[in-house]
C-alpha positions in Angstrom: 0.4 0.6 -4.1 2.7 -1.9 -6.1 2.4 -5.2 -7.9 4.7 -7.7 -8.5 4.5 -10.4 -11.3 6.4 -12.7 -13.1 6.1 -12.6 -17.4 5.9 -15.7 -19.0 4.6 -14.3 -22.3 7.7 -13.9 -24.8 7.8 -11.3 -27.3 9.1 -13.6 -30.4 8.8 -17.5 -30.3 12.9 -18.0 -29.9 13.4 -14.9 -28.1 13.9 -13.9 -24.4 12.3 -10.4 -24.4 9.1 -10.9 -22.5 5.4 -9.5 -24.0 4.4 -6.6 -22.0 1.9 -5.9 -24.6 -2.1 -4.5 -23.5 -5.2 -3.5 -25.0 -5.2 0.0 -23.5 -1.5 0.8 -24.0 2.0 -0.2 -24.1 5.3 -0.3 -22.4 8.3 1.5 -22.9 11.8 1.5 -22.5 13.7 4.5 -20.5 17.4 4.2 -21.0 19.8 1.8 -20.6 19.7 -1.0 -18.3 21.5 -0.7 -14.7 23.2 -3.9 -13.5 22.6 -5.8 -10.5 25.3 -6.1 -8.7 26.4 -8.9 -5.4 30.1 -8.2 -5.2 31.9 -8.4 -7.0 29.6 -9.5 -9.7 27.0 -9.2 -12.2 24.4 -11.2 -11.1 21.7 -9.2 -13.0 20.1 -6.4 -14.5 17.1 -3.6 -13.8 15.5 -2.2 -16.9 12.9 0.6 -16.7 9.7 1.2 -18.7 6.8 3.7 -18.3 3.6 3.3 -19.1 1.8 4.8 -22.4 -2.0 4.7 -22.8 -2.6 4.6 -26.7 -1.0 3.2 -29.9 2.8 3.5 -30.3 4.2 5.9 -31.3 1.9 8.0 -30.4 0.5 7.3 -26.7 0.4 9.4 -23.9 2.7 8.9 -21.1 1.5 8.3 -17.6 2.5 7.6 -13.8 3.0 4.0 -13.9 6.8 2.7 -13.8 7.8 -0.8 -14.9 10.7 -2.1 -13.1 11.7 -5.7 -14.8 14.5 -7.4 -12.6 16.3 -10.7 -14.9 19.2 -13.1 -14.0 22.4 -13.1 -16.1 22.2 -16.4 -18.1 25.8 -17.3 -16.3 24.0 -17.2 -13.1 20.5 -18.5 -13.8 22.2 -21.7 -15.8 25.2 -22.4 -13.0 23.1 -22.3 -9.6 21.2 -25.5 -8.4 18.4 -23.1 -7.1 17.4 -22.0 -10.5 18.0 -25.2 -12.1 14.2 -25.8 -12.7 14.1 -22.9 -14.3 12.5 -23.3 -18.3 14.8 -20.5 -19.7 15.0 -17.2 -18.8 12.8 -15.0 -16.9 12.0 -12.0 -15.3 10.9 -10.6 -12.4 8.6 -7.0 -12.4 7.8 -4.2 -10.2 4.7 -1.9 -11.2 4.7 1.3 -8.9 2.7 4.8 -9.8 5.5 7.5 -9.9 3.8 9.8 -7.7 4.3 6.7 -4.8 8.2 6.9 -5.7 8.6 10.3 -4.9 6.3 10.0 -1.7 8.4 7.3 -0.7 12.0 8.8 -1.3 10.7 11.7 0.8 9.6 9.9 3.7 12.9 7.8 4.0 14.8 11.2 3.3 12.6 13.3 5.6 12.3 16.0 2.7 9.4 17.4 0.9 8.3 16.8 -2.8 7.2 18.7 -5.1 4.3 17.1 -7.6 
């Protein structure tokens, strides 16, 4: 099971990092993010977050992975298609992690280990 949604909550008035703020937890950054590439550019990048249920810092991790997909500003400001656009935004992917690892198995035709 996935979902798919588009933020339009921004963390700070003037900012472009979206809210991902809830009542029963928060979301968190792993690592640094992986670019998006259509060759030979840029055209974007992939940042991961996982899921914590609790108060930072001191939630508890769980299965749920946040995949959050945004434009580089280059390409969202010089394309007609995204012209309409009302500044930047992003794109996410919410997937349980036990699903990933089913999922890479069956397309790999290997077995996994939970």
């Amino acid at each position: 099971m996935e979902w798919y949604f588009f933020p339009r909550d921004k963390k700070y008035p003037n900012g472009s990092r979206t809210n991902l703020a809830t009542k029963s937890g928060y979301w968190r950054a792993t690592g640094k993010d992986n670019k998006v590439v259509c060759k030979p550019a840029v055209v974007g990048y992939r940042k991961t977050l996982v899921f914590y249920r609790g108060r930072a810092p001191l939630g508890d991790r769980t299965d749920w992975v946040m995949h959050e997909y945004r434009l580089c500003d280059d390409v969202s400001q010089g394309t007609p298609s995204f012209q309409y656009l009302q500044g930047p935004f992003a794109l996410c992917r919410v997937i349980k992690r036990m699903e990933i690892s089913s999922k890479i198995s069956d397309v790999h035709g290997g077995t996994t280990f939970k």
